[in-house]
C-alpha positions in Angstrom: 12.0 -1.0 -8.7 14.8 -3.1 -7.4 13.9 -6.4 -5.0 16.3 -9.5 -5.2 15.2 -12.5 -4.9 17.5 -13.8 -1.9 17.3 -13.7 1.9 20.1 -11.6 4.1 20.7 -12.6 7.4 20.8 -10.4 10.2 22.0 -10.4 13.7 22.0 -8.3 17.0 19.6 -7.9 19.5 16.6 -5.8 18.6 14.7 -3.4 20.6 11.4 -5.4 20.7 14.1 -8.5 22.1 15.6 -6.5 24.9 12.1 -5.5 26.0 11.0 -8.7 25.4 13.9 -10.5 27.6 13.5 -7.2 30.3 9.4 -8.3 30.8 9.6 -12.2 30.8 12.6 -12.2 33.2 10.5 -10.0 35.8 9.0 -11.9 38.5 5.5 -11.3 39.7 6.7 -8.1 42.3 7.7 -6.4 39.4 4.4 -5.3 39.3 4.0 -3.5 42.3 5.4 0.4 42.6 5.5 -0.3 46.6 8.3 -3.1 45.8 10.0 -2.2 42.8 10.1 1.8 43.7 8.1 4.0 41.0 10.7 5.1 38.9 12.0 1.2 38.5 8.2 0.3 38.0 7.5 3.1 35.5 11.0 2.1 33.2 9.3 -2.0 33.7 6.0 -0.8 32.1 7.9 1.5 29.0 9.7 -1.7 28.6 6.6 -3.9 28.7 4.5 -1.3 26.1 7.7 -1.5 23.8 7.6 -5.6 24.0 3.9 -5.5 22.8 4.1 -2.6 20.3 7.3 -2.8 18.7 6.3 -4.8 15.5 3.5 -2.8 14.9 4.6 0.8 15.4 7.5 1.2 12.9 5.3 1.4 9.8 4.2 5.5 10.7 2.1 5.8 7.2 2.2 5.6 3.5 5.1 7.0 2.0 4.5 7.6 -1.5 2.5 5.6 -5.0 5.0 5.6 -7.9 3.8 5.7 -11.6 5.3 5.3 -14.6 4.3 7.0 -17.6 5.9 8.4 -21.4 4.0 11.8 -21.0 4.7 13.4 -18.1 4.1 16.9 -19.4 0.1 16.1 -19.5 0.5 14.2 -16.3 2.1 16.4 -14.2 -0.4 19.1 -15.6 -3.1 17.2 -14.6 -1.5 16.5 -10.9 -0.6 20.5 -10.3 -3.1 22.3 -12.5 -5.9 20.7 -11.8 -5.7 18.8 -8.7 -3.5 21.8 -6.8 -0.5 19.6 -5.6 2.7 20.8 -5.3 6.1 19.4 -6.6 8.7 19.3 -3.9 11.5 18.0 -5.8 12.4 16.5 -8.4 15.0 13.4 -9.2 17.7 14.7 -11.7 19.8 12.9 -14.1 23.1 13.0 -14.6 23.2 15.9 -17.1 20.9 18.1 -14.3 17.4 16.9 -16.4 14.4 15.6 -14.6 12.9 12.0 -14.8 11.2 12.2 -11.3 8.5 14.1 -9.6 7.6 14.3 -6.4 3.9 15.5 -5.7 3.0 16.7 -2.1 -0.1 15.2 -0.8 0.2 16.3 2.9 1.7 15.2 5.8 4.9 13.6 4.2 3.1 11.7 1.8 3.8 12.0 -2.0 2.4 10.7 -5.7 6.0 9.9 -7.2 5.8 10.5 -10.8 8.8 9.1 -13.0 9.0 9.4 -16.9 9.6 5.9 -18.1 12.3 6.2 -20.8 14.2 8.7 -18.2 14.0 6.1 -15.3 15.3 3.4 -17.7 18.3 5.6 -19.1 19.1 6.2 -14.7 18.5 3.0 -13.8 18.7 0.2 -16.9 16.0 -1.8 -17.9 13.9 -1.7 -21.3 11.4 1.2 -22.1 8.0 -1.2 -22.8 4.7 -0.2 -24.0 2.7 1.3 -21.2 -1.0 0.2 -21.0 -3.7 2.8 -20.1 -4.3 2.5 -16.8 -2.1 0.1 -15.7 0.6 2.1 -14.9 1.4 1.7 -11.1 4.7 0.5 -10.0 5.3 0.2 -6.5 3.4 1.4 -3.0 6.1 2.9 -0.2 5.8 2.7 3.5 7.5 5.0 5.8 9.1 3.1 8.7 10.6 4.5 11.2 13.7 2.0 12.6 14.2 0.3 9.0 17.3 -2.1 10.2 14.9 -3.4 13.3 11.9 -4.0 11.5 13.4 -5.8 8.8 15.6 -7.9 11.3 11.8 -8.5 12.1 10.3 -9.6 8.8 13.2 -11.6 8.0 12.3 -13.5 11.2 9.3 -14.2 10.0 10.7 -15.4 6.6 10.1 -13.1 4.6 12.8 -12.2 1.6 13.8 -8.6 2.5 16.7 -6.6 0.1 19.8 -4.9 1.5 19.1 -2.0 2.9 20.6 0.9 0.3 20.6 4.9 0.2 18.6 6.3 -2.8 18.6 9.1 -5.0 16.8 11.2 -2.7 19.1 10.3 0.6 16.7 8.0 2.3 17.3 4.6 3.3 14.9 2.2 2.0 14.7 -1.6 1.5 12.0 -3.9 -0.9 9.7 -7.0 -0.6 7.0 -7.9 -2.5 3.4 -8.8 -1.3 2.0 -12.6 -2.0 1.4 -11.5 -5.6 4.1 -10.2 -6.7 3.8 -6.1 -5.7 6.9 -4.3 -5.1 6.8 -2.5 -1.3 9.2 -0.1 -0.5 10.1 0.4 3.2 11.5 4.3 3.3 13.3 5.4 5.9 13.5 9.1 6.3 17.4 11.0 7.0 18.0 14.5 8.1 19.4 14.7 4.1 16.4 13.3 2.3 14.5 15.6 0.1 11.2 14.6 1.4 11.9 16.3 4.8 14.6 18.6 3.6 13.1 20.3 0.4 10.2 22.1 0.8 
C-alpha cells in the first residue's frame, strides 16, 4: 500500500526512443525491400511496429485485487470452499505465520487476501475499523519492462514510486488513479512466487 508523493527522474534511452529515432531518421527508400535489401527492410518494419506499440504493450493483464479484512478464516473459506480457487502461496511473517493469501484465478491472475492486523504488524500502519463492503485496497497490473514503462509515465507527468522488490520477489512500482486509487505495476522475476510456486 506504499505510493510517495514525489516524482523520480529517470534517464537513458528507451526502447520505444531507439525505435522511434531508427523510423523517423529513415528516408522515404527505406520503404522498399528492392533498395533497402529484405533482411534490412524486415529489421526497419520490427523497429517501426515497436515505435507504434511500445507504450501500449507492456501492461500484459491484471495482476491481482488486494483486500483487507479481520476474518480471514471465513474469507478464505468462502474463496476456496465455495468458489474452488486455489492458494498458491502465502506471505509469511517473520515468526513463519501467514498474513497473506494468494488466490489463483487463472492465467497468472490472483485475489490477494491480507489479514489486516497481520499486514499492519509486517508493514506499520494502524489497524482501523473495516466497513462491510468497502474493503478493497489496491488493483495490480502486470507489466512486462517495468523500468521502460515507467521512464514512460513519468514522461507524461505522472508521479511514479521507486521501483522496489517485494515480499514475494517481484519488482513492482505505485501510482494512484485521478481519485486517489493505489495501482500497482508488478513485474514478474524468475524468483517470484506467482510464477515459481505452484
Amino acid at each position: 500500500m506504499r505510493s510517495p508523493p514525489s516524482r523520480y527522474k529517470t534517464s537513458g534511452r528507451t526502447q520505444r526512443e531507439t525505435a522511434g529515432q531508427a523510423s523517423s531518421a529513415c528516408p522515404e527508400e527505406c520503404n522498399n525491400p528492392d533498395k533497402v535489401g529484405t533482411q534490412t527492410f524486415f529489421k526497419i518494419i520490427i523497429l517501426k511496429l515497436l515505435h507504434e506499440t511500445a507504450e501500449f504493450s507492456m501492461i500484459t493483464q491484471l495482476a491481482h485485487l488486494n483486500l483487507f479484512t479481520d476474518r480471514h478464516e471465513e474469507m478464505l473459506k468462502f474463496y476456496t470452499d465455495a468458489l474452488g480457487l486455489k492458494i498458491q502461496f502465502t506471505l509469511d511473517n517473520d515468526k513463519g505465520v501467514p498474513f497473506g493469501w494468494y488466490l489463483a484465478c487463472g492465467r497468472r491472475t490472483f485475489i490477494e487476501i491480507f489479514d489486516q492486523a497481520g499486514a499492519v504488524r509486517q508493514w506499520g500502519g494502524e489497524v482501523t475499523e473495516l466497513q462491510h463492503g468497502s474493503n478493497y485496497r489496491h488493483l495490480c497490473f502486470e507489466v512486462n519492462g517495468l523500468e521502460t514503462y515507467r521512464e514512460m509515465l513519468v514522461r507524461k507527468g505522472i508521479l511514479v514510486s521507486a521501483i522496489t522488490v517485494g515480499m514475494d520477489h517481484s519488482k513492482q512500482a505505485w501510482i494512484k488513479d485521478p481519485e486517489g486509487n493505489d495501482i500497482e505495476l508488478m513485474e514478474y522475476t524468475p524468483a517470484s512466487f506467482q510464477i515459481s510456486r505452484k
